[in-house]
C-alpha positions, 0 to 999 in steps of 0.5 A: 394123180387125179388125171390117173383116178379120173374115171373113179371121181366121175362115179358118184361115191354115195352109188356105192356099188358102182364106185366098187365096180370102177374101182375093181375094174381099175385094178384089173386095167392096172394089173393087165397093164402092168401099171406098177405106178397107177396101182399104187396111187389108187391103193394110197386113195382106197386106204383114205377112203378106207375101203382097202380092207374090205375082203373082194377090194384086199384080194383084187389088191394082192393079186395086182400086186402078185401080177406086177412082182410086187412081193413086199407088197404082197405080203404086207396085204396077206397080214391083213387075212385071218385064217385060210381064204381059198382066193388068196391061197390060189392067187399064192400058187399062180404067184410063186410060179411066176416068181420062179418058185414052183417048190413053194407054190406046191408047199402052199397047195399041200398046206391047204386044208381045201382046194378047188379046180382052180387050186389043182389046175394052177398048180399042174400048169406051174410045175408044166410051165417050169419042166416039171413033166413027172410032178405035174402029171402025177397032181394032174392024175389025183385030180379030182375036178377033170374038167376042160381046163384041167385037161387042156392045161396037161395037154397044153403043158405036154405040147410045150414041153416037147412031148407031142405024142403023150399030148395027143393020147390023152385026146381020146381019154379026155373025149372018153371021159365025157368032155370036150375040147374048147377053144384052147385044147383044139389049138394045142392038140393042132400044134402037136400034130404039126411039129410031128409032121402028120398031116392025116391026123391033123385032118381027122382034128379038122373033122372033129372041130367041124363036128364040135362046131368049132370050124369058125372059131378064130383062135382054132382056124389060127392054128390050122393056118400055121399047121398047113403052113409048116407041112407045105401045105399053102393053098390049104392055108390059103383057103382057110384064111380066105374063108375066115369070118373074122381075122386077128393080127395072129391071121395075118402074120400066119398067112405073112409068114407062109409067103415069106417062108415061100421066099415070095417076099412081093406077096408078103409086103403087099399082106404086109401093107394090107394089114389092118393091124401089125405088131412086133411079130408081124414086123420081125416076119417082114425084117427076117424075110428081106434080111434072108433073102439078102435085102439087107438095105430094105430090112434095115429100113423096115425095121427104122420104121417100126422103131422110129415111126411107129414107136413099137418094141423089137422082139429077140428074132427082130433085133438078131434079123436086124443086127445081120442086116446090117452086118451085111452092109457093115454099117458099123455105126448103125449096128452100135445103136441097135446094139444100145437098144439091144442093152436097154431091152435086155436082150444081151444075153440071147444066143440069137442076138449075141451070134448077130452081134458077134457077125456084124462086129466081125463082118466090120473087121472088129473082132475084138469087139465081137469077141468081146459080145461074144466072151459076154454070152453067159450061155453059147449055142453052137451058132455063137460059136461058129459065128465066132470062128467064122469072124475070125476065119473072115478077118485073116486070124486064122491062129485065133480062129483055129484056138477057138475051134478047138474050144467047141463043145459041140461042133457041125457042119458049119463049124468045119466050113468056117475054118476051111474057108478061112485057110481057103481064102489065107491061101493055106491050102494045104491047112483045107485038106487037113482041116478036112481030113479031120472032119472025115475021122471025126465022123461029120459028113460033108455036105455040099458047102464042105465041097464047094470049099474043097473044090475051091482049094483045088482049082487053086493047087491046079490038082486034078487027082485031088479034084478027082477024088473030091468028085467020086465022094460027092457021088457017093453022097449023092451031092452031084446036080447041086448048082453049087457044087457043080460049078465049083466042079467044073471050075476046079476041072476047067483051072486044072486044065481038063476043059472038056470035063469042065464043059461035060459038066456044065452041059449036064447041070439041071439049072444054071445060074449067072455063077456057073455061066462066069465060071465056064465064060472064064474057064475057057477064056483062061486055057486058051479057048478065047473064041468059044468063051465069046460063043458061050457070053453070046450064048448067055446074053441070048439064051438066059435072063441073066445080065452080064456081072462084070467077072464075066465081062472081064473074061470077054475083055481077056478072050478078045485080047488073046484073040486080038479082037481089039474093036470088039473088046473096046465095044464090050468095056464101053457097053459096061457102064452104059449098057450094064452100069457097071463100073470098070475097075483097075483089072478091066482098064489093065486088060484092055491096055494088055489088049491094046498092047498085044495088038500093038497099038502102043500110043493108043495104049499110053493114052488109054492109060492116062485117061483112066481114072486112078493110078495105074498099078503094076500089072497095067504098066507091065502090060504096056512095057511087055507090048513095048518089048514084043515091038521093039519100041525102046524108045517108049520103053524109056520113056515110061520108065522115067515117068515113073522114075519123076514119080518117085514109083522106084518100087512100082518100076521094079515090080514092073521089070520084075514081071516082065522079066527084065532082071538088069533093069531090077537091079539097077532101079534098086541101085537107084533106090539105094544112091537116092536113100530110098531103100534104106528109107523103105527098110526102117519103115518096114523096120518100124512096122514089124516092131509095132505090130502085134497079133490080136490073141482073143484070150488076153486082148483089152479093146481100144477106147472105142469098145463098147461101154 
């Protein structure tokens, strides 16, 4: 207790006036502070000292304790007041609007047998703050103490309740009235002009704030730099935050923020690290930024820092940006934690939190974790919703995901997509076109996403009427020369056959990125055009900044197998990890053993395939055994099958048979399964499986003993 009062037993008591300073001066620091604890323990000491009764000293108590949301408290000091007290009657409005009672707070304000500016101003900004438009102008109208605080506080309460044009015609009534605006008008009526977009009447604001002499005002200057922000209007931003006298953390993160949006995530770090002060808003700009632009590593980091270094509490957007982090990187564990934290925040039932929650769950291949977040969501925005769909869509339920589909109330373009491209990857395209049939008739308009998708689902069917058409009604909606939806186009043409209109495409797209560039590399490569795809790689490499992925470097490993250009393709698989740093996988190592194969270096081939790094599948072995068929070399045919045979692989060699059309030798391996009880092994697992397997059904399913508590 004493460590607590000690700044009021270092004031002498017989310096009376000083000790009643301090001790108003600790029940504001109390208040402020919220120290629910703090305040009680100075009330017990000026109930010993017997001065808690003392008028200024009771009412400084009741509204600590008002502030804290102490109502038993507060009430037992309102005993202590006979008759009305104007103080304590507006200290009772200001409570009951933070207590979430407005009809009571305009009860007392009713009852009141005198009010002041004070008394009018708390009541119209209580019934503002909680929706009450109409009641709130109607008090503001009768009020009979206009002042700069009266009428900032209706503008101020109009801005936040979304109605920006009512705001600023009261401007020019409140100037006719012969007051001017403060500090806290000006940024209002500067927040209004922004979300309505209007720029010139922004810079009529600036006139007059230059005018009243407000120019170098930190709070005004604060709000010019967020309103240039949100009209792209940066280098004016940037001009106002230069020339600024003094900055405040607010400064800094508006300018962070401009960079940020502007995807210049190198000049926010580095306003980012020249921050003289951060809080949890400058930190969530910085997560978000890393997090959208798909630093997901970097986001987790930063927010482990903010956290763990510097001991700061995340905000709603901090927490969501950060749970899509990690989703990202399908840290399951990681997103547990954070979602501990989420819990002891109280942020549990945001729709922002609980979507990302619900998007990392599904991302980790828990649905039933995410399901569980988000069945918990006492109030669903269409993101939740569509987050939801999607995770199922992603995980291959696409029974569960088209139920819920079903069950939106609202749905947009993103709830379309999701479904689409979950049939899309399910390989249920027939399911792509009715889902997008459906969203035609219901009036929803495509966008470049929705096609991107359809295309997808051609280019898989091969069908180039469908494909057609999907392109004229991209034209009508004026979605041709987007980058996505361009190389989905020339893909669909070039896996349709019709090259030339894939390569007409490519020729006229306005930018290409590394995506359309794999797309045309393996286009021309797959329809037989393998030495103009090696054209179009050396094109690539010499023309653009773009570094060889290694989709586009499988498709230079098939052209030189179908060209026969075997030393130029082991150059190329060679460059992959020394040059690139990629690291060849199953497909690389199966196309070149297929390109060693064709050329007929068959020795070379097995020898390739014994120093490769994991068991090869059946492709590769195909590839080998087709190559042994091509060159009539029956003697290694053999000895390959019988390697596998040693191996206990009798399915892998069947596959393999299989693929090469040899349907004799299928039917013997399988004869030598069955002598050897291999099938009727594999028929009771397959039994076993379909007995045990159950399908998730969202709507009844209880989750394992690793749900979250």
């Amino acid at each position: 207790m004493r460590s607590v009062l000690q700044p009021l037993f270092a004031v002498d008591s017989r310096n009376f006036k000083t000790y009643i300073s301090k001790t108003l001066s600790l029940l504001n620091q109390f208040s402020n502070g919220r120290l629910a604890a703090h305040g009680a323990l100075l009330h017990g000491h000026l109930i010993k000292t017997g001065i808690s009764s003392q008028r200024h000293i009771a009412v400084k108590l009741l509204v600590m304790y008002m502030t804290l949301g102490k109502s038993y408290e507060s009430n037992e000091i309102l005993k202590e007041f006979d008759g009305f007290n104007l103080v304590v009657a507006n200290c009772l409005i200001s409570a009951n609007v933070n207590w979430g009672r407005p009809d009571e707070a305009r009860r007392v304000f009713e009852e009141m047998p005198e009010r002041n500016e004070v008394s009018w101003t708390a009541l119209v900004s209580g019934l503002f703050r909680h929706g009450r438009v109409e009641e709130a102008l109607w008090y503001f109208r009768r009020n009979p103490f206009r002042n700069v605080v009266s009428w900032t506080a209706t503008i101020s309460g109009l801005v936040q309740n979304g109605l920006k044009i009512d705001a600023l015609q009261l401007l020019p009534m409140m100037l006719q009235s012969g007051v001017m605006p403060n500090n806290v008008t000006f940024p209002s009526v500067i927040r209004a002009c922004g979300e309505l977009g209007d720029f010139d009447l922004g810079m009529c604001l600036l006139g007059l704030v230059v005018k009243v002499g407000f120019e170098d005002n930190l709070t005004v200057s604060n709000a010019f730099i967020t309103f240039f922000v949100r009209l792209g209007e940066n280098d004016l931003a940037k001009r106002t935050f230069d020339k600024m006298k003094k900055k405040d953390v607010v400064s800094w993160t508006a300018i962070l923020d401009m960079y940020v949006e502007q995807g210049n995530l190198k000049e926010a770090r580095r306003i980012f690290d020249e921050m003289p002060e951060r809080n949890e808003v400058s930190w969530s700009a910085m997560v978000s930024g890393y997090n959208h632009s798909g630093y997901v590593e970097e986001a987790a980091n930063l927010f482990h820092q903010m956290f763990n270094k510097y001991g700061l509490k995340p905000n709603i957007s901090c927490c969501s940006a950060v749970l899509s982090a990690l989703g990202g990187l399908k840290a399951m564990q990681a997103g547990r934690t954070i979602h501990s934290l989420v819990l002891k925040l109280g942020f549990e039932n945001s729709p922002f939190v609980g979507s990302s929650l619900v998007d990392l769950y599904c991302k980790c291949g828990r649905t039933e974790f995410g399901f569980l977040c988000f069945d918990s969501l006492r109030e669903k925005n269409i993101v939740c919703w569509n987050s939801m769909v999607s995770g199922f869509s992603l995980n291959g339920q696409l029974t569960e995901a088209r139920e819920l589909f079903d069950q939106i109330p609202q749905r947009n373009n993103v709830t379309w997509n999701s479904l689409m491209t979950g049939y899309l990857e399910g390989e249920e395209y027939d399911k792509v076109f009715e889902v997008f049939n459906e969203m035609i008739l219901s009036g929803e308009t495509p966008n470049k996403y929705t096609f991107s998708t359809m295309l997808s689902a051609c280019a898989n069917l091969a069908s180039l009427q469908k494909g057609k058409n999907l392109h004229c009604k991209l034209i009508k909606l004026g979605l041709q020369n987007d980058i996505f939806v361009d190389t989905a186009l020339l893909d669909m043409y070039a896996k349709s056959g019709n090259i030339q209109s894939s390569l007409d495409i490519f020729k006229t797209m306005p930018s290409k990125n590394v995506v359309s560039w794999t797309a045309m590399i393996h286009g021309l490569a797959e329809t037989g055009f393998a030495e103009e795809s090696l054209e179009m790689f050396e094109q690539m490499r010499q023309t653009t900044p773009f570094s060889p992925n290694d989709s586009i470097l499988l498709a230079v490993l098939f052209a030189c197998s179908h060209c026969g250009l075997v030393d130029k393709g082991l150059h190329h698989f060679n460059s992959m990890q020394k040059v690139y740093g990629i690291i060849p996988k199953e497909r690389h190592y199966m196309c070149v053993v297929d390109m060693l194969s064709r050329s007929g270096c068959l020795i070379e081939a097995e020898k390739f395939i014994s120093r490769m790094p994991f068991e090869p599948e059946a492709n590769t072995w195909a590839a080998l055994l087709s190559g042994c068929r091509t060159y009539g070399d029956g003697n290694m045919a053999d000895k390959i099958s019988r390697r596998i045979q040693e191996s206990g692989g009798y399915v892998l060699l069947s596959n393999v048979y299989a693929s090469v059309g040899r349907w004799i030798d299928v039917l013997n391996t399988r004869k030598l399964m069955q002598d050897n009880g291999v099938l009727e092994l594999l028929n009771s697992e397959m039994q076993f499986v379909s007995r045990t397997r159950t399908n998730y059904n969202f709507a009844t399913s209880v989750p394992d003993s690793e749900a979250i508590q």
